[in-house]
Wavefront OBJ file of the C-alpha trace (Angstrom):
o trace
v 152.692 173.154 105.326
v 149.624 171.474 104.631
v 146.371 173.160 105.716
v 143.204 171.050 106.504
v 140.208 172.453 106.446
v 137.725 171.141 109.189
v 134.903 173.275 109.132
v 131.605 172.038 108.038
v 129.355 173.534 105.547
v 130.188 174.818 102.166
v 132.269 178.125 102.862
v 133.265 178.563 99.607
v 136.992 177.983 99.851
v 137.872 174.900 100.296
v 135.641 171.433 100.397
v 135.395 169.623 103.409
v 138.833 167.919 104.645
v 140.523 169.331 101.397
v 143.995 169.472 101.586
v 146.074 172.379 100.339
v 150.003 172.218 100.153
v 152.153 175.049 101.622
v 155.632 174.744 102.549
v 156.954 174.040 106.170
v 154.054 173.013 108.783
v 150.418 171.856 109.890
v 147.569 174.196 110.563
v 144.452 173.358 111.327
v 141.245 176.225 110.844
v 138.026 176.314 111.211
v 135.162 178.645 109.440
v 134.964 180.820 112.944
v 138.170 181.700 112.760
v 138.201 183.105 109.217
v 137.043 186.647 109.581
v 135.758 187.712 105.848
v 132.914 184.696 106.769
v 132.034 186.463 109.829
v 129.118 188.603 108.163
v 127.618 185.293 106.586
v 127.745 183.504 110.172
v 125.991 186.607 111.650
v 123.231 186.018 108.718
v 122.643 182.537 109.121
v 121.879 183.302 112.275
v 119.649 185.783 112.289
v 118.034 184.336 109.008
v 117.326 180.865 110.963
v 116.387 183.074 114.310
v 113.730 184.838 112.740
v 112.482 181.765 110.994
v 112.150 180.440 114.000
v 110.352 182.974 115.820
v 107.879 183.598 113.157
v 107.133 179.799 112.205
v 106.330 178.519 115.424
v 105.296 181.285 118.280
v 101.511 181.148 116.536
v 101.351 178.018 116.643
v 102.751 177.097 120.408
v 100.647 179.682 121.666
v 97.300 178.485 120.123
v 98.831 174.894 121.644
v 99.135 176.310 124.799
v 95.715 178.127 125.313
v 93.692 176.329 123.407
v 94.638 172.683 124.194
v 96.854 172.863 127.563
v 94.870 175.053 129.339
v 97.524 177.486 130.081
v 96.379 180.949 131.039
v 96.967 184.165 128.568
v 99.506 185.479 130.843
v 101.604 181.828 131.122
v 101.499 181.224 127.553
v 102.806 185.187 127.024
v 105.782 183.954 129.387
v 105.709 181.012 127.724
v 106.282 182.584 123.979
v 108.872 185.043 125.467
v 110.984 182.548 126.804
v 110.567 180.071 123.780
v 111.717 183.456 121.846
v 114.584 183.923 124.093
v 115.342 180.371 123.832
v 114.954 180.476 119.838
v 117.699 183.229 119.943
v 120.298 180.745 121.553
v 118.799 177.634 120.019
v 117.318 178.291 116.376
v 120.632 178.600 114.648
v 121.867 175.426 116.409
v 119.253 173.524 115.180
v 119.331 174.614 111.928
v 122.894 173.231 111.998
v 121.837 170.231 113.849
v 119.351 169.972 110.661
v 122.981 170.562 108.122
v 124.150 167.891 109.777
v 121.387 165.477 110.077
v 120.627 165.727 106.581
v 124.057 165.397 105.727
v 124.770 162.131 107.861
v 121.693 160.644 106.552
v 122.445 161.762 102.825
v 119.795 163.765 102.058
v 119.874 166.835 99.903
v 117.895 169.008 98.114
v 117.376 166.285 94.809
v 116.355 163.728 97.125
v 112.827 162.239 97.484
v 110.103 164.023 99.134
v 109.686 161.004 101.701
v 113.160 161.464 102.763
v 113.112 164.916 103.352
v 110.107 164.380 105.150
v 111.526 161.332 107.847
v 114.780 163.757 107.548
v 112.988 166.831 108.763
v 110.451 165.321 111.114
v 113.146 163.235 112.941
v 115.485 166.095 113.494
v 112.925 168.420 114.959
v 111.610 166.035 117.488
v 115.106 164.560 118.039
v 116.367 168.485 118.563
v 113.155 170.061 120.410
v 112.521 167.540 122.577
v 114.515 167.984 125.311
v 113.861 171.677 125.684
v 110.095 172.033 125.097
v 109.173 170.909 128.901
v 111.828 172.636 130.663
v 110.562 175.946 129.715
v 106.994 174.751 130.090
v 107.879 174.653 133.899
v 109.606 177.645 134.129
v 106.819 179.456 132.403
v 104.964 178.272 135.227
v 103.372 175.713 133.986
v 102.111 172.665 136.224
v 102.861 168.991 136.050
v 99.649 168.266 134.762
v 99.628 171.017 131.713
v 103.132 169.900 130.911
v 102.184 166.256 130.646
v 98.958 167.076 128.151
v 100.883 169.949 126.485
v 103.965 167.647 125.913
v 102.625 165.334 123.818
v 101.080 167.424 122.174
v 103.685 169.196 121.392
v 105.724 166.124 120.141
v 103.107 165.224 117.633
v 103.007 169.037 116.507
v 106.871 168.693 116.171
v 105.890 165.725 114.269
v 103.099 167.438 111.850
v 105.339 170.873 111.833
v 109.218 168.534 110.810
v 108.900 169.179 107.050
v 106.698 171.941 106.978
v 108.997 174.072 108.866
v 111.847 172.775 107.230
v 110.370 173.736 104.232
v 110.018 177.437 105.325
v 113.416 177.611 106.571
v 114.579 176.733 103.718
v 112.191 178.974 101.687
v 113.578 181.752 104.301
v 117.352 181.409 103.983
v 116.492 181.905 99.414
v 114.349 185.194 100.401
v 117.239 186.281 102.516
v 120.195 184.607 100.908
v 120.832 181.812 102.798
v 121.889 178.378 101.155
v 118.739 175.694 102.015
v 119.686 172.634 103.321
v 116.760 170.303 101.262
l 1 2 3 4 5 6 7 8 9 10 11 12 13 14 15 16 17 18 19 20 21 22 23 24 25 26 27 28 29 30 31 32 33 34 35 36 37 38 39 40 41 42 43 44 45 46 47 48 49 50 51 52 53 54 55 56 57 58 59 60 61 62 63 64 65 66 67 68 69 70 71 72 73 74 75 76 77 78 79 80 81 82 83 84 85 86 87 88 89 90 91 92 93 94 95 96 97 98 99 100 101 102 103 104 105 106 107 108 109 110 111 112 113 114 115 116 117 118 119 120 121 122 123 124 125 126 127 128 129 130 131 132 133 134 135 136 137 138 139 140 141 142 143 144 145 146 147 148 149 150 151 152 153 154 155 156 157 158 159 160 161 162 163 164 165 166 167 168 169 170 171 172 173 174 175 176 177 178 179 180
C-alpha cells in the first residue's frame, strides 16, 4: 500500500507528497485526520487568534474614531465583531500567509524586501474582502465605509510586515513554528 501524504505544513512525519511503501493498497490522509496533531492544530489556532486580536483591535479602533468618524459605541461593535470575526478568520489567514509565502518561495533566510512584498500582499489580498462587510454591519454608513476603507487598505499596507513580524515573534513565545 502506498500512503501519500497530502497535508501541508511540516507535521513532522512525513514531507510533503512523500511516499511511504506498505503492502496491499492506496490511502490517502491528511494532518486533520491524524489525532496525536490535534493538540498542535488547537495551538496554532489559538496562538494566531490571539495574535490577531491583540495586534490589530488598537489600532482599527483608533482608525475608526479618530479618522472615520465612527461613534464610541459603533467602533465598540465594530472591534467585537472584528474579534468574533478574528476567531473564525485569524488562523485562516495565517495559513493563507503558509501558503503565500510558500508559493512565492519565501522563507525565513530570505531578503527583508521579500518578506516585506510577501507579507504586505497577503494581508491586503486576505483582509480585503472582509474589512467593509463588517463595517456595515457595525452600522456603519456608506460614507464612513468609503473614507474608513481606504484607509484601512493602506493601514493593511503599513501593518503587512509588521504584523507578520509579530505573528511570527508570537508563534516562538508560544511555540509555534514562524512562517518568515
Amino acid at each position: 500500500m502506498d500512503i501519500i501524504w497530502i497535508g501541508g505544513g511540516d507535521f513532522g512525519m512525513f514531507s510533503r507528497h512523500q511516499k511511504i511503501n506498505a503492502p496491499d493498497e492506496k490511502v490517502f490522509f491528511h494532518a486533520r485526520e491524524m489525532p496525536q496533531k490535534r493538540p498542535r492544530i488547537f495551538r496554532d489556532y489559538v496562538i494566531d487568534t490571539t495574535s490577531s486580536i491583540v495586534f490589530f483591535t488598537p489600532i482599527m479602533a483608533f482608525m475608526e474614531y479618530s479618522i472615520a468618524g465612527m461613534t464610541g459605541s459603533a467602533v465598540l461593535k465594530s472591534r467585537i465583531m472584528a474579534i468574533l470575526i478574528g476567531i473564525l478568520l485569524a488562523r485562516i489567514y495565517g495559513i493563507f500567509r503558509e501558503w503565500w509565502a510558500m508559493h512565492t518561495k519565501t522563507n525565513p533566510e530570505s531578503s527583508s524586501r521579500r518578506k516585506l512584498i510577501v507579507d504586505t500582499s497577503a494581508r491586503v489580498l486576505f483582509r480585503l474582502p472582509t474589512y467593509p462587510v463588517f463595517l456595515f454591519i457595525a452600522g456603519a454608513s456608506l460614507q464612513q465605509v468609503l473614507i474608513a476603507l481606504p484607509t484601512g487598505i493602506a493601514i493593511g499596507i503599513a501593518s503587512g510586515r509588521p504584523y507578520g513580524y509579530f505573528l511570527d515573534t508570537w508563534r516562538k513565545l508560544w511555540g509555534g513554528k514562524p512562517t518568515l
